[in-house]
MDTraj code that builds the backbone (N, CA, C; nanometers):
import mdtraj as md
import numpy as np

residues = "UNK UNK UNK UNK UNK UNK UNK UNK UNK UNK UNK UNK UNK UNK UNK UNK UNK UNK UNK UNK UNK UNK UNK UNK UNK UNK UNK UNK UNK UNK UNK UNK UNK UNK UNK UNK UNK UNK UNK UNK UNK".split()
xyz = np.array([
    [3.3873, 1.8120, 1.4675],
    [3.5107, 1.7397, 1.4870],
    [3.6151, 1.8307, 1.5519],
    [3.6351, 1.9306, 1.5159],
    [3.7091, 2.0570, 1.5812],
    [3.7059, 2.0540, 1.7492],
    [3.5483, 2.0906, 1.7740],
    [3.5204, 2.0788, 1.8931],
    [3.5372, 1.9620, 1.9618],
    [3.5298, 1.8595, 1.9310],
    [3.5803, 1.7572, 2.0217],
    [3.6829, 1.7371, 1.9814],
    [3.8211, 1.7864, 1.9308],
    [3.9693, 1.7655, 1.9663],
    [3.9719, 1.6137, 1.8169],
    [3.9389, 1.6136, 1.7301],
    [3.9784, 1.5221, 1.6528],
    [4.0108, 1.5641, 1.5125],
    [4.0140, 1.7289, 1.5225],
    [4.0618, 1.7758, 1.4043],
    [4.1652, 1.8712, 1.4361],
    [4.3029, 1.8519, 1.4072],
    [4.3983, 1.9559, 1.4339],
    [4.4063, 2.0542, 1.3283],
    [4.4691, 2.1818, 1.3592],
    [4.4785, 2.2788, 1.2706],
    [4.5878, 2.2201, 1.1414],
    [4.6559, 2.1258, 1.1821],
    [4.7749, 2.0427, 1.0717],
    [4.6630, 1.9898, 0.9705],
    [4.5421, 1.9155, 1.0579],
    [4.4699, 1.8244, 0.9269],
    [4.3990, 1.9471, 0.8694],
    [4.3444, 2.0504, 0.8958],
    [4.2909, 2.1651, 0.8240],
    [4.3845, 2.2052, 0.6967],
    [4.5011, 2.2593, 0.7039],
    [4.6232, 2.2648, 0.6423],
    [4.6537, 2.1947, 0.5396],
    [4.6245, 2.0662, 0.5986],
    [4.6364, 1.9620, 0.4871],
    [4.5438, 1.9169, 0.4241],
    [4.4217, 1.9625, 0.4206],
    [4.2775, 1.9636, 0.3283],
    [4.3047, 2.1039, 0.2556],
    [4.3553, 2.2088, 0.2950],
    [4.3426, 2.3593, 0.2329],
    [4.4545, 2.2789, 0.1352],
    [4.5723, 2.2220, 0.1412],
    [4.7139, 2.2127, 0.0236],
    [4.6350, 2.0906, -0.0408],
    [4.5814, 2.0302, -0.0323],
    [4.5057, 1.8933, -0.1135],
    [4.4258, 1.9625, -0.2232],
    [4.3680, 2.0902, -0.1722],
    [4.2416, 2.0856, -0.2919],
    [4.2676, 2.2452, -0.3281],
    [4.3243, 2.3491, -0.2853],
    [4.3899, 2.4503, -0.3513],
    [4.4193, 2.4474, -0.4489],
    [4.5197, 2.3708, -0.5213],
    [4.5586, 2.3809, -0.6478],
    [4.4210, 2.3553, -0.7506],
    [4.3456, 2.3129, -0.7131],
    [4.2404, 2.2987, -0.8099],
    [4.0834, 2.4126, -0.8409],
    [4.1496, 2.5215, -0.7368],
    [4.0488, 2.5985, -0.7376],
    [4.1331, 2.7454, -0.7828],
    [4.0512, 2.8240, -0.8310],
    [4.1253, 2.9646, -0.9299],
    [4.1307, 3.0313, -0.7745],
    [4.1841, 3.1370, -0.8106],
    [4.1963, 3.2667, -0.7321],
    [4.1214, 3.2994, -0.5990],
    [4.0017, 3.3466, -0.6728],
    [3.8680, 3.3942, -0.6214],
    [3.8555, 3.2597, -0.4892],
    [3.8568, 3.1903, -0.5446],
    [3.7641, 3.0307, -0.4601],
    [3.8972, 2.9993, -0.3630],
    [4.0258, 3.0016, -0.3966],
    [4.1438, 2.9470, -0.3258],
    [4.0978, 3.1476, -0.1733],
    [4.0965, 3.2249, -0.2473],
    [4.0695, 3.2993, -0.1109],
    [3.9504, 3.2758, 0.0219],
    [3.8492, 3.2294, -0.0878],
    [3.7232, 3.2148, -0.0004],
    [3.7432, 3.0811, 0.0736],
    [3.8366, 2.9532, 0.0248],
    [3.8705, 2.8600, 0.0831],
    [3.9729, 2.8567, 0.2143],
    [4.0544, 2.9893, 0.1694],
    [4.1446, 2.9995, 0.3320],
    [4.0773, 3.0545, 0.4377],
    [3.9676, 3.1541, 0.3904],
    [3.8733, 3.2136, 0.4914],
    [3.8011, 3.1201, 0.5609],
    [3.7679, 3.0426, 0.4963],
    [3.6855, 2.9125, 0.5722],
    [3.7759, 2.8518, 0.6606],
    [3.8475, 2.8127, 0.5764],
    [3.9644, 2.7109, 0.7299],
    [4.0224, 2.7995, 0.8101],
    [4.0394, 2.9164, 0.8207],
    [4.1049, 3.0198, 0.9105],
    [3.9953, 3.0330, 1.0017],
    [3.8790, 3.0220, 0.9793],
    [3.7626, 3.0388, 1.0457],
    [3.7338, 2.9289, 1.1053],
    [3.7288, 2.8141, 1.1220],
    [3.7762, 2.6255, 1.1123],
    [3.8384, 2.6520, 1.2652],
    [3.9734, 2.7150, 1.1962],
    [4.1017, 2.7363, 1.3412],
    [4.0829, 2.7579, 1.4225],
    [3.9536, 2.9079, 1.4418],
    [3.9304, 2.9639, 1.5537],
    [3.8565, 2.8748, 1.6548],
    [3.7888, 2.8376, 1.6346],
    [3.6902, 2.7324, 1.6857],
    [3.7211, 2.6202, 1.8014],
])
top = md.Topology()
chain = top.add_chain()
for i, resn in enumerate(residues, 1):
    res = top.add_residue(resn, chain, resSeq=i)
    for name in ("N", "CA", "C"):
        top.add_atom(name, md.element.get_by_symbol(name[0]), res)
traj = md.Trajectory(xyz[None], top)
């Protein structure tokens, strides 16, 4: 979806603040690494 232009870095953003609060520490880091990685793309 990235690659064809139907996922903006805003809707990434707004899946990372949706489900963050529900993950501890450890998992909220490994979860920004993923969508930061998402971005590049």
């Amino acid at each position: 979806m990235k690659r064809a232009g139907t996922l903006s870095d805003a809707d990434l953003e707004a899946v990372y603040a949706q489900f963050s609060p529900l993950l501890d520490g450890g998992q909220q880091r490994k979860f920004r690494a993923v969508i930061e990685r998402l971005k590049r793309i």
